[in-house]
C-alpha positions, 0 to 999 in steps of 0.5 A: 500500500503506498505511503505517499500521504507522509511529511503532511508537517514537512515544513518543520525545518523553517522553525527548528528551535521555535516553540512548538508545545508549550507546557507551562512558563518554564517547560516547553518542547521546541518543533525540533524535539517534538519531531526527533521524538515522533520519529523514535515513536515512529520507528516502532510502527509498521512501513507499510500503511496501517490503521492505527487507534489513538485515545487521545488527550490533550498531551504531550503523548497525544500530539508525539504519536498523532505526528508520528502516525501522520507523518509516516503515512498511517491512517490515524482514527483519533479517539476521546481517551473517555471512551467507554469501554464497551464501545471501545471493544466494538470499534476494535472488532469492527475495525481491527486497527493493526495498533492502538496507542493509549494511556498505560492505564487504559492498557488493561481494557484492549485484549488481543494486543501485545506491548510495542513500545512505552512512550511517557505515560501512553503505550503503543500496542499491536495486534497479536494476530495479524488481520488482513486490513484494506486502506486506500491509499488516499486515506489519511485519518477518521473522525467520529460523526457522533459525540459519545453515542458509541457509533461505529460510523467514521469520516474518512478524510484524504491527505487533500482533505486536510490539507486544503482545509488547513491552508484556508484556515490558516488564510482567512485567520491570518495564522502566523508563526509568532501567534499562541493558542491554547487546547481549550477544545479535545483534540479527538474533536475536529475542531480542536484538531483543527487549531492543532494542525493550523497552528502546527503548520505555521510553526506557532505555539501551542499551550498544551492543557486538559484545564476547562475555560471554568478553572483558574490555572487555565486563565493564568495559562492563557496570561503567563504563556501570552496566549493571542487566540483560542477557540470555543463552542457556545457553552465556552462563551456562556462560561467567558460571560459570565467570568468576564465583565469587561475586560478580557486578558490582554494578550488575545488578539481573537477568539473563534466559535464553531460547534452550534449555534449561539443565542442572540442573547448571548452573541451581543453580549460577547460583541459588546465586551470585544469591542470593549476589549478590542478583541476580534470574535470570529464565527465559524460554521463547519463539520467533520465531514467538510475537515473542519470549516466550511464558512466564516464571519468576518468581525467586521460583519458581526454586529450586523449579521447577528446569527449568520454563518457568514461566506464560505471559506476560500475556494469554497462554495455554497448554494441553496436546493428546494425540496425538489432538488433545484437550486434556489436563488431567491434571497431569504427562501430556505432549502438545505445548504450544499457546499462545494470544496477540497475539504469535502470528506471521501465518504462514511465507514461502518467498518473495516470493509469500508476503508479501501473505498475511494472517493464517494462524494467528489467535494460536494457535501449535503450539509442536511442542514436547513439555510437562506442567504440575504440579499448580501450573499451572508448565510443563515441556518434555521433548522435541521433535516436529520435528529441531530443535536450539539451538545456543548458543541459536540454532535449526537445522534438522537436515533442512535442515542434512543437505542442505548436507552432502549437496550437499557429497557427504555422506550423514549423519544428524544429531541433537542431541547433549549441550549445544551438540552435533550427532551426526553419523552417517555410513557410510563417507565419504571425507575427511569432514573436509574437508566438515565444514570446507566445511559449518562455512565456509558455515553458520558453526556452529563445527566443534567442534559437530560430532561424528563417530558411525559408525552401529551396531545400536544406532543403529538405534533412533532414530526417523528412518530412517539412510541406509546 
């Protein structure tokens, strides 16, 4: 299988001695050592192309072997290392990864697989017996679709994909190597993968955290390490409203938002302390299946395009159908919102028989998404086709959501509810609370983003069929 998707970081010899990861105010790694280390990691792996797992945190160990694998031309499925087990075991059985590279204490959890090589606190294991594995030789990584629901289904992204994602973030944010930023997103997360490569590519500095935007050591990162940018969700900014009256630390030059949409409540509040601040707030619109980003506002634009999405990003294009497939014109008439680029994902995998496909979509993505642009060319989303829902900025799938409570005996109807919530419709169910505790444990969606509903008439109305 070739190998020719490798170097995807080869401009590292431009900044050698350069901060590349940044600990704290006295530790950090420069690009130079964070590559000698990626390469003695990634000795240890296969010549040939592999599939390799990576339960991944926002660490040293993560980003040492996300560069190793990257760059040596592996297919890296990149992991939330809070995964729960059972579904970890799926995901290993569906597709047979040829390595997993996880924390030592996760080690126990991964059967069939012997100890490769031990870097820091994270071991990289390979598969004791040998399984015959398929990838096309375009494919470069795979991302999940759905938040914590346990879904086999992955985005399966090119070499191109990423990289033409990468350099058109890096042009519309004006990224430079003298910039910081800080992992204020997981890296498992395509967005927060995002700012990882974005950043790395430019040869910029990354403030390496686990802390939460809701704790003070991550502030007094962001301060002593001169951070001049992160990257949020909305609940990230419900957090910085309420943190913040005014005034925000004064080494950011901008901030960006992705991950759902805000209320307008909140969105002038943030404007308003930005401008107080001289701060930029950039808002972005993207998936896993465009690689990231697929539009952005310009903070120019903010204040008078309240809640739109903005343009596309360079190079990309969009455009509105009718129901009927026609392409729709008209300023302020809805359809679903289609997007056109190099971004666009090669298609989905169920499976491991899935990853030697080829490229299924030819750059144009059905974003399901509900949409209409004004008369200025600026694009507004109003709604969605499928049931999915951002939760704290990640993706879930109700469908897949309401199995697990059904597995647990449950049967319900789940919709999105008000910021960060999920309706749960349910028809006389005994001890409920205990399911909502078992389903809160595997999925690890926090058990105050569900709330109870009892079906009524006027429940009835919802465009999906409820179970009584």
């Amino acid at each position: 299988m070739s190998m020719r998707n490798n170097n995807f970081f080869k401009n590292k010899r431009n900044f050698r001695k350069r901060k590349a990861i940044i600990i704290n105010k006295n530790k950090f790694f420069t690009y130079d050592q964070v590559f000698k280390q990626s390469k003695i990691l990634g000795d240890k792996v296969s010549k040939e192309k592999k599939l390799i797992f990576i339960l991944a945190e926002n660490n040293i160990e993560t980003i040492i072997g996300y560069i190793s694998f990257i760059n040596k031309g592996h297919v890296v499925a990149l992991l939330d290392h809070r995964i729960n087990k059972i579904f970890l075991k799926d995901l290993i059985k569906k597709y047979s990864p040829d390595y997993v590279y996880c924390p030592n204490l996760l080690h126990r959890n991964i059967v069939n697989y012997d100890d490769q090589f031990v870097y820091k606190n994270y071991s990289l294991l390979k598969r004791k017996k040998r399984k015959t594995v398929l990838l096309n030789e375009n494919l470069m990584m795979l991302m999940s679709t759905s938040g914590s629901t346990g879904s086999p289904k992955f985005v399966r992204l090119s070499y191109k994909n990423l990289m033409s994602n990468t350099k058109r973030i890096i042009q519309y944010l004006n990224i430079k190597k003298k910039d910081t930023t800080i992992t204020s997103l997981p890296i498992s997360y395509v967005y927060g993968l995002s700012v990882i490569n974005t950043h790395f590519f430019k040869g910029a500095s990354i403030v390496l955290t686990n802390k939460s935007m809701i704790e003070k050591d991550f502030w007094k990162l962001v301060d002593s390490c001169k951070v001049s940018n992160f990257s949020g969700v909305p609940y990230n900014y419900s957090i910085i409203d309420k943190l913040f009256k005014n005034i925000l630390p004064k080494t950011i030059n901008y901030t960006t938002q992705a991950g759902g949409k805000m209320s307008q409540l909140l969105l002038k509040k943030i404007i308003s302390k930005y401008k107080t601040s001289k701060i930029k707030f950039l808002q972005m619109y993207g998936a896993a299946e465009a690689t990231s980003r697929m539009s952005y506002l310009k903070w120019k634009d903010a204040e008078f395009k309240l809640g739109s999405i903005g343009k596309p990003i360079p190079g990309g294009k969009f455009y509105i159908v009718g129901k009927n497939g026609t392409k729709i014109n008209k300023a302020h008439k809805s359809g679903e919102l289609i997007y056109k680029g190099e971004n666009v994902f090669m298609g989905y995998a169920k499976s491991s028989k899935d990853l030697s496909l080829s490229d299924l979509n030819s750059g144009l993505l059905k974003t399901g998404d509900i949409a209409y642009k004004d008369k200025d060319g600026f694009y507004y989303i109003v709604g969605r086709k499928d049931r999915y829902a951002k939760i704290y900025g990640i993706r879930i799938d109700l469908s897949e959501l309401e199995t697990i409570f059904f597995k647990k005996g449950a049967s319900v109807n789940l919709r999105k509810g008000d910021e960060n919530k999920i309706d749960v419709f349910h028809h006389k169910i005994k001890n409920f609370e205990k399911t909502l505790e078992y389903v809160s444990k595997i999925t690890s969606i926090n058990r105050n983003v569900f709330v109870l509903k009892k079906i009524t008439k006027k429940n009835l109305t919802y465009n999906y069929k409820l179970k009584l």
